[in-house]
C-alpha positions as CSV (number, residue, x, y, z in Angstrom):
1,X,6.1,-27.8,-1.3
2,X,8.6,-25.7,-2.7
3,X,10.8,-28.3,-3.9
4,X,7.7,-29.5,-6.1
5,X,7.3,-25.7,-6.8
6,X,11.0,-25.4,-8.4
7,X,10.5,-28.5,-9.9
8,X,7.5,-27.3,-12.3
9,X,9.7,-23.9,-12.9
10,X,12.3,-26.2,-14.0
11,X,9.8,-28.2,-16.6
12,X,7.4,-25.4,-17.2
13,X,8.8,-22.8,-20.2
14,X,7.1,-19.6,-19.0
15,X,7.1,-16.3,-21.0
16,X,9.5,-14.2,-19.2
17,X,11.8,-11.2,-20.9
18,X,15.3,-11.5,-21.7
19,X,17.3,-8.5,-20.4
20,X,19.9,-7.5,-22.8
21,X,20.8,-3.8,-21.7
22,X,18.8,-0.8,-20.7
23,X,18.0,0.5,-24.2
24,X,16.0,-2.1,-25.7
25,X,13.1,-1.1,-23.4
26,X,13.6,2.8,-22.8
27,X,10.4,4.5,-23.4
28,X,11.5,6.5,-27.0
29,X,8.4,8.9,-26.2
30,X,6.9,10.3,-22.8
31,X,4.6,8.2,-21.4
32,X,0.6,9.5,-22.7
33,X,-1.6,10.7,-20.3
34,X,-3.6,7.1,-21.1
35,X,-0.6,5.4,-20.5
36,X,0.0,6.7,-17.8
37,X,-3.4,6.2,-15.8
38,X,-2.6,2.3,-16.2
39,X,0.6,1.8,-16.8
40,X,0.7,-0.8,-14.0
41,X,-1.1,-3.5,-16.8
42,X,0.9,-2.7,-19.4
43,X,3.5,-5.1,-20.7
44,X,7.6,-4.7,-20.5
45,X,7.9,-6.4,-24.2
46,X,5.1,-4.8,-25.8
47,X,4.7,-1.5,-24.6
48,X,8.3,-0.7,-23.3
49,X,7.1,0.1,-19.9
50,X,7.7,-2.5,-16.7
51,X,4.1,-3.0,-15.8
52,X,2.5,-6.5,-14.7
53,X,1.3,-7.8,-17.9
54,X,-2.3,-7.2,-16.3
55,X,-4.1,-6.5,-20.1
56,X,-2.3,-9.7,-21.9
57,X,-3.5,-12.0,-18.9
58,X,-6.9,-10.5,-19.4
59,X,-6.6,-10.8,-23.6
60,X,-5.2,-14.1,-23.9
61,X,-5.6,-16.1,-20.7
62,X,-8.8,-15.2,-19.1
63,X,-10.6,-14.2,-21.9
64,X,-13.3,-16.7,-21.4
65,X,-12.9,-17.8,-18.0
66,X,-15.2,-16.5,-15.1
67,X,-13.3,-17.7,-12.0
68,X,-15.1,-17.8,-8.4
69,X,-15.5,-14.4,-6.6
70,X,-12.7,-14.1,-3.7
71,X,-12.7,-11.9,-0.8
72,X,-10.1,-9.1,-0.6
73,X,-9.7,-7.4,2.8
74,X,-7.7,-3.8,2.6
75,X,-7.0,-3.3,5.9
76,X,-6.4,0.2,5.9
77,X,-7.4,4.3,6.6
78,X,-11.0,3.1,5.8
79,X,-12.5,2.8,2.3
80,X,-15.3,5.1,0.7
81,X,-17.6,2.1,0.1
82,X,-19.7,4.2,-2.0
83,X,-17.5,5.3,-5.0
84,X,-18.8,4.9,-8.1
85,X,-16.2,2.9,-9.4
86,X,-16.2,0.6,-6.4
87,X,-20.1,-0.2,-6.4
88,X,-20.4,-3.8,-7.2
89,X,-17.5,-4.8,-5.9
90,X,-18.1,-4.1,-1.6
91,X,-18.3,-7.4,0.5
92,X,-21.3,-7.6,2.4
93,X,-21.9,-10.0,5.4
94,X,-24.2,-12.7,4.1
95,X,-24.8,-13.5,8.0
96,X,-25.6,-10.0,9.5
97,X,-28.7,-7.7,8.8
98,X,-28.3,-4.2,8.2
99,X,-29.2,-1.6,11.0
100,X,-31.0,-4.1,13.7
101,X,-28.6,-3.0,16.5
102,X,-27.7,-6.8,16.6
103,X,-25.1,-9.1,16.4
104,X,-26.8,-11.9,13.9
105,X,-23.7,-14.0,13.2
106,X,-21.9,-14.0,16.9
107,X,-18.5,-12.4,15.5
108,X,-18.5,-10.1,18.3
109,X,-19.2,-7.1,16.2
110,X,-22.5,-5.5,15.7
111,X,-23.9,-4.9,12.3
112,X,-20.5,-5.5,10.6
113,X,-22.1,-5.2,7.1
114,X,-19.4,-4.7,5.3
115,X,-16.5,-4.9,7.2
116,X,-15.3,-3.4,10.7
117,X,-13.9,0.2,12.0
118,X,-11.4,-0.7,15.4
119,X,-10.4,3.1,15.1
120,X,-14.0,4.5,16.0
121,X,-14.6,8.1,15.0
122,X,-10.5,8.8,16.0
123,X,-8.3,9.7,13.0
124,X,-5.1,11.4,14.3
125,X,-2.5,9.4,16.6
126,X,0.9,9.3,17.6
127,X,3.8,7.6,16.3
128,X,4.7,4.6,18.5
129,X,8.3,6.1,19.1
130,X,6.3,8.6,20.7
131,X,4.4,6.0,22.7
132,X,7.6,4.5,23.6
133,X,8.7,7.9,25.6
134,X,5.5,8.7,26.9
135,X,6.0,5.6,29.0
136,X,9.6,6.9,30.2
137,X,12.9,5.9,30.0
138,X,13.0,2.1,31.1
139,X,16.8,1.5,30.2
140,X,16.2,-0.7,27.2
141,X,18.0,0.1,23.9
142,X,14.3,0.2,21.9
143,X,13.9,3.5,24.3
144,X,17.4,4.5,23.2
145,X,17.0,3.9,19.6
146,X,13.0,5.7,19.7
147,X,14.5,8.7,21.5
148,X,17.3,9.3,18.7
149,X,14.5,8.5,16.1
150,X,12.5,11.1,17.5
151,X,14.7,13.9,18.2
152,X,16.1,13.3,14.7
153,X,12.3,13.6,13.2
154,X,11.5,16.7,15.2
155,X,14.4,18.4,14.1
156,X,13.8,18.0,10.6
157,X,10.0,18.9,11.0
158,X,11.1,22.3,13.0
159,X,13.3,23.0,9.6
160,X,10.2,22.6,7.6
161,X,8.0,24.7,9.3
162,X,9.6,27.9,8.6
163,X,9.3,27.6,5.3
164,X,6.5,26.4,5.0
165,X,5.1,29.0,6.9
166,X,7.0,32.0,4.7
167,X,5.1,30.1,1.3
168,X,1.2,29.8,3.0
169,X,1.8,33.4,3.9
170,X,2.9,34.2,0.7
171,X,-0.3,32.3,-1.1
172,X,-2.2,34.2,1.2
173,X,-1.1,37.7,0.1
174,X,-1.4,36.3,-3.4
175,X,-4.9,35.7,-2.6
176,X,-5.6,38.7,-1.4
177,X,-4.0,40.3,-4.3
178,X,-6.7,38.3,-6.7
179,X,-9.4,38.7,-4.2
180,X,-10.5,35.0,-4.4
181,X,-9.4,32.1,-2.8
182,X,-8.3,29.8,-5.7
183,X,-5.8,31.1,-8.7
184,X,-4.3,29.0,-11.2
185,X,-0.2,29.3,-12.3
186,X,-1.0,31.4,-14.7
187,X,-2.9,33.8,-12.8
188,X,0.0,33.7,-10.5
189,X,2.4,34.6,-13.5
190,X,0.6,37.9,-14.4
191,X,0.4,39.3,-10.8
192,X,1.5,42.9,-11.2
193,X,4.5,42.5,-8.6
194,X,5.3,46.4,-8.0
195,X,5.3,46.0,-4.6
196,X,8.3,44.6,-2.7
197,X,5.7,41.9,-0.2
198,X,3.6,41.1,-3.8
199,X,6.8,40.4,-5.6
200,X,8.9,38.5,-3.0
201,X,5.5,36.4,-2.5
202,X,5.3,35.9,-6.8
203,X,8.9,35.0,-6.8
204,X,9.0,32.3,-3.7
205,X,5.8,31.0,-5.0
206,X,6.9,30.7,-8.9
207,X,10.0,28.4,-7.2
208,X,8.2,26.4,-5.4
209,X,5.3,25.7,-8.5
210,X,8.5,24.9,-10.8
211,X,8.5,21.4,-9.3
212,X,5.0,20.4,-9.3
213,X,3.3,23.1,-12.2
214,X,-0.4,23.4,-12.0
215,X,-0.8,21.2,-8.9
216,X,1.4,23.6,-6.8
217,X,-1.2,25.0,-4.2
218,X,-2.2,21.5,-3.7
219,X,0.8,20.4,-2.8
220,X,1.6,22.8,-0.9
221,X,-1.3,21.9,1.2
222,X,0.0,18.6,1.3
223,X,3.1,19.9,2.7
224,X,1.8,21.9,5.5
225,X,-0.7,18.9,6.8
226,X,2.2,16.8,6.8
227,X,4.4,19.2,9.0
228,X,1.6,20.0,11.1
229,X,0.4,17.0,11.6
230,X,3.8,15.2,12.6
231,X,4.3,18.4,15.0
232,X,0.9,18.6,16.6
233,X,-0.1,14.6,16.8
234,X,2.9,12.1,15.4
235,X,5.5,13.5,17.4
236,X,3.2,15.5,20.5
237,X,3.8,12.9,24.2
238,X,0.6,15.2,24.9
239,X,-1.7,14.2,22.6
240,X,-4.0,11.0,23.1
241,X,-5.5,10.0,19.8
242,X,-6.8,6.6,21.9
243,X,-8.9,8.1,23.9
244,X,-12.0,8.4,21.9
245,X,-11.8,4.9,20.8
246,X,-12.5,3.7,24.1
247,X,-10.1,0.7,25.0
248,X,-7.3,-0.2,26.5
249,X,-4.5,-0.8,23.4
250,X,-2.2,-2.6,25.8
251,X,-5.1,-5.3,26.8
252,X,-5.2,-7.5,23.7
253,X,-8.6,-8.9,25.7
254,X,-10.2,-5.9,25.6
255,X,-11.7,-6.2,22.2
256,X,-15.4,-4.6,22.3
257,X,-14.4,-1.2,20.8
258,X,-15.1,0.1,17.4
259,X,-18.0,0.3,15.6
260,X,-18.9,-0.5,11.9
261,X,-18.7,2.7,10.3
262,X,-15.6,1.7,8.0
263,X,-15.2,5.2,6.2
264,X,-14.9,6.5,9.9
265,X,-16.6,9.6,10.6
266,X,-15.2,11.3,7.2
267,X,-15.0,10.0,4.5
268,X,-12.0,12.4,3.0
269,X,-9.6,10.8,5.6
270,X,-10.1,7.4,3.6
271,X,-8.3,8.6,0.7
272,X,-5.1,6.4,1.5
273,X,-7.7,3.3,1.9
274,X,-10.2,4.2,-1.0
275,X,-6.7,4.2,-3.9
276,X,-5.9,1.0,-2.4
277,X,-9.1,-0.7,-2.9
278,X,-9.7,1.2,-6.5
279,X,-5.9,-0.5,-7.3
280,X,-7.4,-3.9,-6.9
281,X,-11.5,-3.6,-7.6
282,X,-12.0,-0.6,-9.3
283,X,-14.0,-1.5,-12.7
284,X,-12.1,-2.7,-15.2
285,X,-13.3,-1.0,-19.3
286,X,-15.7,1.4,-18.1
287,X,-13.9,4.4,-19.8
288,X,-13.7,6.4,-16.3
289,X,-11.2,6.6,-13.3
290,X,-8.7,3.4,-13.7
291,X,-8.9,0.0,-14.1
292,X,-8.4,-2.5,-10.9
293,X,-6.1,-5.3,-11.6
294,X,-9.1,-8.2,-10.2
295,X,-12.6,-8.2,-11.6
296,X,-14.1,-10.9,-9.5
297,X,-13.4,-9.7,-5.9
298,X,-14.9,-8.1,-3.1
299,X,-13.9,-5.8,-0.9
300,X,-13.9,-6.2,3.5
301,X,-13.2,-2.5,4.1
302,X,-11.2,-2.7,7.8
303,X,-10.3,0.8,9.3
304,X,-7.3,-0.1,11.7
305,X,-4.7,2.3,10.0
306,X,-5.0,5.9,11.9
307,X,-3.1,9.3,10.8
308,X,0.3,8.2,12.6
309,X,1.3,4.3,13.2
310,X,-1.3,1.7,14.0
311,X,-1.3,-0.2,16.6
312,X,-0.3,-4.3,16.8
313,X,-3.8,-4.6,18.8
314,X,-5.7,-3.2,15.8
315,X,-4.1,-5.3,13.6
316,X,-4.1,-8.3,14.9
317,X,-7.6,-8.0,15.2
318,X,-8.3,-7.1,12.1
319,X,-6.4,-9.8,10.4
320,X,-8.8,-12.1,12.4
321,X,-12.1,-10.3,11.9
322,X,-10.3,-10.9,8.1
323,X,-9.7,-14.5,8.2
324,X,-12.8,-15.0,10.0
325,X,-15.2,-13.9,8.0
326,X,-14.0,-15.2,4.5
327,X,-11.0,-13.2,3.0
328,X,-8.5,-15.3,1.1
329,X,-6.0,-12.8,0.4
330,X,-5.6,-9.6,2.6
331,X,-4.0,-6.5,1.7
332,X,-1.6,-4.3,4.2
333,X,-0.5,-1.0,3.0
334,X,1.2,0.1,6.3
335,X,4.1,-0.3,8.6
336,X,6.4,1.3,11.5
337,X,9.7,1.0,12.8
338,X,8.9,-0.1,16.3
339,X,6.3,-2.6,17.2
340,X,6.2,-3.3,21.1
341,X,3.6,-6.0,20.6
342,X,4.7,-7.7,17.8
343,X,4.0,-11.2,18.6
344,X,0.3,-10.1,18.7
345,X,0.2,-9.6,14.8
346,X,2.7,-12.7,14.5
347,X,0.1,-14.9,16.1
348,X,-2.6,-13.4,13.6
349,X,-0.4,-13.9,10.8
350,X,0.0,-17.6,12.3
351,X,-3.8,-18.1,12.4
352,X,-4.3,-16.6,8.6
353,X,-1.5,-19.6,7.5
354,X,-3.5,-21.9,9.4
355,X,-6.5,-20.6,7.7
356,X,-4.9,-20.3,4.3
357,X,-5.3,-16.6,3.4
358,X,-2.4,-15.1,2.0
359,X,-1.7,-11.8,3.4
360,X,0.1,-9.1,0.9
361,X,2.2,-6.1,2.5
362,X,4.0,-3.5,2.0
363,X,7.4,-3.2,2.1
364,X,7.6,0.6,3.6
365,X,8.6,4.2,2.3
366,X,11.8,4.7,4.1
367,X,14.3,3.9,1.3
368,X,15.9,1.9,3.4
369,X,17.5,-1.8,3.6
370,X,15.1,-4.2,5.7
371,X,17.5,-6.9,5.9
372,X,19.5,-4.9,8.5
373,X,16.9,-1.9,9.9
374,X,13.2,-2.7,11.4
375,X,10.4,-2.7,9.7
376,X,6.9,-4.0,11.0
377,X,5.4,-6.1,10.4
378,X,7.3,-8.8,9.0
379,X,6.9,-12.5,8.9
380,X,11.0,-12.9,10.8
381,X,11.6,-12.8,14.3
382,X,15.3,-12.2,13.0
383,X,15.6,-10.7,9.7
384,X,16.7,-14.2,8.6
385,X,14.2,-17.1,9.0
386,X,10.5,-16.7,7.7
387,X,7.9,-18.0,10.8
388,X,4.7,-18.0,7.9
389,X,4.7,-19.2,5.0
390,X,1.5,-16.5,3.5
391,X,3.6,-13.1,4.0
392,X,4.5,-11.5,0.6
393,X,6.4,-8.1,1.1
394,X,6.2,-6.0,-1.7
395,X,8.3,-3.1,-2.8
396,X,7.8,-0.2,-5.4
397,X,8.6,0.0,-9.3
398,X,8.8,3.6,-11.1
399,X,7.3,3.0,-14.4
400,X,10.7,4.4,-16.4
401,X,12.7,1.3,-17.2
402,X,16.5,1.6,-16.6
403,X,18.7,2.6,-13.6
404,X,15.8,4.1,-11.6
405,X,13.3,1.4,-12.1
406,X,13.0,0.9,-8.4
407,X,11.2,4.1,-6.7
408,X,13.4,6.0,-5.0
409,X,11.4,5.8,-1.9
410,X,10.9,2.3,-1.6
411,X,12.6,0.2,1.0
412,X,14.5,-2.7,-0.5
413,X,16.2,-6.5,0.9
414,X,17.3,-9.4,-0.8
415,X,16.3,-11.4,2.2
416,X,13.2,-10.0,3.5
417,X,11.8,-8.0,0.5
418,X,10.1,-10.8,-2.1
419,X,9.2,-9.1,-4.8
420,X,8.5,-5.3,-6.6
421,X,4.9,-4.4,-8.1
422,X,4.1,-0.8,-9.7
423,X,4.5,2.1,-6.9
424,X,5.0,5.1,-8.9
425,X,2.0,7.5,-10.3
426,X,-0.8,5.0,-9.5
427,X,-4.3,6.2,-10.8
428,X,-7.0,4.9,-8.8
429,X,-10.2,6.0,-6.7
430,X,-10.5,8.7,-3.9
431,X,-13.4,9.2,-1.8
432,X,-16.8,10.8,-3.1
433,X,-16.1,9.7,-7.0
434,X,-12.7,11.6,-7.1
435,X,-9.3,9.9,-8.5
436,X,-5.6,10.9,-8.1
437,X,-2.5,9.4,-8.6
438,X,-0.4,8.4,-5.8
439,X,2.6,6.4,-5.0
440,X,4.3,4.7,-2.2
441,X,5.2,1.2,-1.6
442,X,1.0,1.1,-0.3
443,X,0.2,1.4,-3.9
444,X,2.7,-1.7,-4.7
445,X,1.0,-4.0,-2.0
446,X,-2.4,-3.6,-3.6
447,X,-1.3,-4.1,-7.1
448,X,0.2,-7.3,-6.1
449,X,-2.6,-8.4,-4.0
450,X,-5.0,-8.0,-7.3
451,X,-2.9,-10.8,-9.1
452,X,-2.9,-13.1,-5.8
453,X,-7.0,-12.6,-6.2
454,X,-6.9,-13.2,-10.0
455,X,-5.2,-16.3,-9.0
456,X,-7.1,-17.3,-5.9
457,X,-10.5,-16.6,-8.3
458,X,-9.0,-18.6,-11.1
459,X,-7.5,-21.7,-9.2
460,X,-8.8,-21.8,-6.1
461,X,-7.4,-25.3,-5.2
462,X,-4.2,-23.8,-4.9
463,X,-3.1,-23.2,-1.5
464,X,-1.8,-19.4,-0.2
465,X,2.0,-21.0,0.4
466,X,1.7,-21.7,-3.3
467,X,0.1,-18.3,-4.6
468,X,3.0,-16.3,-2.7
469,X,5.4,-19.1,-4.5
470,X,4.2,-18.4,-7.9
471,X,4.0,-15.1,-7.5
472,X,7.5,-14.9,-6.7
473,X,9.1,-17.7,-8.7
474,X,6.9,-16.3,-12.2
475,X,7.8,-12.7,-12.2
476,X,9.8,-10.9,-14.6
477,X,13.6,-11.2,-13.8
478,X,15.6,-8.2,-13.6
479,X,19.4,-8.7,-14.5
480,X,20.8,-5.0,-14.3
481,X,22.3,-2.5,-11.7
482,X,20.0,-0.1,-10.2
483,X,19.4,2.9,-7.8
484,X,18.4,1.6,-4.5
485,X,17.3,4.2,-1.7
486,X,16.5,8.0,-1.1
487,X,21.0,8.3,-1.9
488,X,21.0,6.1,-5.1
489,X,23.3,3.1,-3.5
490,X,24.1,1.1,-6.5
491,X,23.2,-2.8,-6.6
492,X,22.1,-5.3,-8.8
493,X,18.4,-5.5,-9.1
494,X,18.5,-9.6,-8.7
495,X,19.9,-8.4,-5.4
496,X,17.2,-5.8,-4.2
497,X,14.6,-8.8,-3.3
498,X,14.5,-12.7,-2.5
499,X,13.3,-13.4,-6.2
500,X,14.7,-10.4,-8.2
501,X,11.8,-10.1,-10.3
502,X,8.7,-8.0,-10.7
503,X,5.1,-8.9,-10.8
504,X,4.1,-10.7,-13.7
505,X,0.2,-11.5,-14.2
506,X,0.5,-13.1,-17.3
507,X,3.2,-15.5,-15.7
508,X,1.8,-16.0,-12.8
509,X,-1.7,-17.4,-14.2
510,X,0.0,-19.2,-16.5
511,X,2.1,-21.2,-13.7
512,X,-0.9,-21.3,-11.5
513,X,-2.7,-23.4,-14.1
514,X,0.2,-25.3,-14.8
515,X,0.5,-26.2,-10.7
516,X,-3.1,-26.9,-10.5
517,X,-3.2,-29.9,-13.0
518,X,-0.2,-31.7,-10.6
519,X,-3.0,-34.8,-9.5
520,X,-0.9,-35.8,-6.5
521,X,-0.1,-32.3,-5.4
522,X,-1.9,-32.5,-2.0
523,X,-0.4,-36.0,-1.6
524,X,2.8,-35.0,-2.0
525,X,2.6,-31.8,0.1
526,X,1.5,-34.3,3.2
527,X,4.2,-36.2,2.6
């Protein structure tokens, strides 16, 4: 299939951008506010900035085409199925009916209306080095590896907490100064700082707000939850996030646990899964909020992703509640280092190929080279030779064109990273009608997955083997060096992914509809 693939490249003149040097597409002005919020559509040779050419697909390829609705399933922290901006655009289970404490359709999952929660009213959990030592030292160099790991993360969460702890207490006297508990920068500027406590407070405070301005308090929020929570759960042998869910995570046969409450039992811990599903459905040209790159999907909300590392049981079985129930492209926005029952997800991943749904993920936050450290999942059993053929592993794009076009976060491969979407500043939904901008390779996963579903929606003849393919093959080609990783190594971006390219939409549908007119395609694919 691929040899017919390259063969169409070869005869089929696609738009793509001729790189001559950094400056002909530097940004002369900072990026607008409006810009900004979706600056994942715009286009590299129009608008200067390396989105996916989202709006010129839209203006001049799909302008009067409807396409079939396609199923997207973001499995994920859970998804706030209620969002204004999402309404419209939830899948719901054509088999099942709502609220009779039955299972209509014989999935195994009762009242699964619009998708499935295998995390149950848990939220926290461990990291699965942690799991690894809780079950004791067996000998084995995975032990080894998860005990440096974690002594290294502990360490550097210790250093943290300190400091952390010297700037709440300073907000807090702060606070009290103002005698309310909110204050804006300003307000924090004009504190009378005659006392020694009220000025060292101002002055640590004013440092730490220079970096993130107005947001500051909110971000140090951020910071505190993150510390804490990688001290009192990630990183705690003691704690047992499983327990309220009810199973056994070890017993892949044990699979009645759950229930179908897929915004769990708050829905503020769904932010992570609500911006992923507002990346690719969110209404597109309703002046609020952003725009979602597909506007014929649905969303199968799937809570499997906990506050710590999932677990292979709950995603295997949730890429099979996916496939099962009619998703065509599915969208993973997490990962780990360790994975002691990887085969488990590499036999779902199997049965997706089998069942041709492409499944989209991302490519991790670690700034770090998959080719030679872990990463799960993956779709290689050795970092060398793909065992599907519908894996797409994404990594992140900053939207400043030049040197440090790929985030500085994300995790990068010219063997086992395919391709790089949008990452940086994405705009998109949170839960109970809010919107933020976040960034991580999990916002490049979903902005990819919303061009597989424009394609899928648009020329659905065309297999999931062939949508990862064109995907890859149609992108944007990047012939410069490049900051790769949290310490800037230098490398050639055509050397930072298998294709060297970024997502292109426009590209990509073009292809597509090039591909789909081949009239002995599926012959030759038998053959």
């Amino acid at each position: 299939m691929k040899v017919i693939l390259y063969s169409l490249i070869a005869s089929f003149s696609i738009s793509v951008v001729a790189q001559d040097g950094t400056t002909r597409y530097t940004k002369k002005k900072p990026l607008t506010e409006a810009e900004l919020q979706r600056w994942s559509h715009l286009d590299l040779e129009k608008d200067s900035i390396p989105g996916m050419s989202v709006d010129k697909a839209y203006a001049e390829l799909l302008k009067d085409k409807k396409g079939q609705k396609i199923i997207v399933a973001v499995i994920d922290s859970g998804t706030d199925i209620d969002h204004p901006d999402l309404k419209g655009a939830i899948w719901t289970n054509p088999k099942e009916i709502a609220g009779n404490k039955k299972d209509d359709d014989k999935n195994g999952y009762i009242d699964d209306i619009h998708g499935w929660n295998f995390l149950g009213d848990s939220y926290n959990e461990t990291l699965e080095m942690t799991r690894i030592l809780k079950k004791g030292d067996d000998g084995s160099e995975k032990y080894k590896k998860a005990l440096a790991d974690h002594t290294a993360e502990y360490k550097k969460m210790m250093s943290y907490k300190q400091p952390v702890d010297m700037l709440y207490e300073a907000d807090k006297t702060i606070r009290e100064e103002l005698k309310k508990d909110d204050y804006t920068l300003e307000e924090l500027k004009n504190v009378a700082s005659v006392k020694y406590k009220l000025y060292q407070s101002k002055m640590m405070l004013l440092s730490y707000a220079a970096d993130y301005g107005e947001k500051f308090r909110e971000e140090l929020t951020s910071f505190k939850n993150h510390v804490y929570d990688k001290l009192n759960y990630n990183l705690n042998k003691e704690f047992d996030g499983r327990k309220v869910v009810g199973d056994n995570p070890e017993d892949f046969n044990d699979r009645k646990y759950g229930n179908n409450k897929v915004y769990g039992s708050n829905k503020e811990n769904t932010e992570h899964g609500t911006h992923v599903a507002g990346i690719i459905a969110q209404k597109r040209n309703n002046n609020i909020g952003g725009d979602g790159v597909a506007n014929n999907v649905e969303i199968m909300a799937i809570r499997a992703v906990p506050n710590g590392d999932e677990y292979d049981k709950d995603i295997a079985l949730a890429i099979r509640y996916a496939v099962d129930n009619g998703a065509k492209v599915i969208n993973g926005s997490f990962g780990k280092d360790f994975s002691p029952h990887a085969e488990w997800v590499w036999e779902a991943l199997k049965y997706a190929e089998s069942k041709d749904v492409l499944f989209v993920h991302a490519a991790g936050n670690d700034g770090k080279d998959i080719d030679v450290e872990e990463n799960f999942p993956t779709d290689t059993k050795d970092k060398n030779t793909e065992i599907v053929s519908n894996f797409l592993q994404i990594g992140a794009l900053n939207y400043e064109y030049g040197e440090k076009i790929i985030a500085d976060f994300s995790n990068y491969g010219t063997k086992n990273v395919d391709i790089f979407a949008p990452g940086v500043k994405i705009y998109a939904t949170l839960p109970n009608g809010k919107y933020k901008y976040l960034q991580g390779t999990s916002m490049a996963s979903p902005n990819a997955a919303g061009v597989a579903a424009l394609i899928r929606s648009h020329y659905p003849n065309l297999k999931a083997s062939q949508v990862k393919e064109i995907i890859m093959q149609s992108g944007t080609p990047i012939d410069m060096i490049v900051n790769v990783g949290e310490n800037g190594e230098k490398r050639n971006f055509s050397e930072a992914s298998v294709s060297g390219k970024i997502v292109n939409a426009y590209n990509a549908l073009k292809m597509a509809e090039e591909l789909s007119k081949q009239p002995t395609l599926e012959k030759k694919i038998k053959t």
